[in-house]
N, C-alpha and C positions, 0 to 999 in steps of 0.2 A: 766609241764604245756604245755600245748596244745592251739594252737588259728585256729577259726575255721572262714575261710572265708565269712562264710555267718554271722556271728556276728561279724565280727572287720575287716574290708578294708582298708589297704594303700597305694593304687595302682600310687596313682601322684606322681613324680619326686622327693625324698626324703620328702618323707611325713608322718608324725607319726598317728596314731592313738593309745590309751590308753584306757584301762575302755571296758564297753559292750557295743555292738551294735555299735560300730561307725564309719563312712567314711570321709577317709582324701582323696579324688580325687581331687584337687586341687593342681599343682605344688607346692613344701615346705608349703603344710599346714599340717594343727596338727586340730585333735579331741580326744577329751577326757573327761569321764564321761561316762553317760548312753545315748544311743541313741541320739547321735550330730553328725551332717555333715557338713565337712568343705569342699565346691567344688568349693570355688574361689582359685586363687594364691594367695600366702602370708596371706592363712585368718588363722583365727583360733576358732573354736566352744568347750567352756567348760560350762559343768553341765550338765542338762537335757534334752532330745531335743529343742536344740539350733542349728540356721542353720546359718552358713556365704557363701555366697555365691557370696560376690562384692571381688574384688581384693582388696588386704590390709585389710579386715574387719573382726571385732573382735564382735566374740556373748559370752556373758557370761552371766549366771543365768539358767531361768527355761521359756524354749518355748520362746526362743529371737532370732529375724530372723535381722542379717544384710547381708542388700540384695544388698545394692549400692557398690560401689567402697569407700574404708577408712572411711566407716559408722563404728561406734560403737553401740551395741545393750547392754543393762542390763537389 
């Protein structure tokens, strides 16, 4: 198996990304799913494009954007 840069990014500080299409650029964040981007610290985006992007914040579902600081989105 093969992963290919321009479809899965895990470029921030111990940071996961899982699934297709997804970017963990955020210090210890995590994405995973189909096309989610996690580029706060400590955030985390799962399902379908879902974006977190506040520190601490957690997106999950389908086109869920937490964008504040320890927002939760579903």
């Amino acid at each position: 198996m093969s992963r290919s840069a321009a479809t899965q990014v895990a470029s921030g500080a111990s940071s996961t990304a899982m699934g297709q299409s997804n970017t963990a650029s955020g210090p210890r964040a995590t994405a995973m799913g189909d096309s989610n981007t996690a580029s706060g610290s400590y955030s985390f985006a799962m399902g379908l494009s879902s974006t977190s992007s506040g520190i601490a914040s957690v997106a999950m579902g389908q086109s869920c954007n937490a964008n504040s600081n320890r927002s939760v989105a579903t």
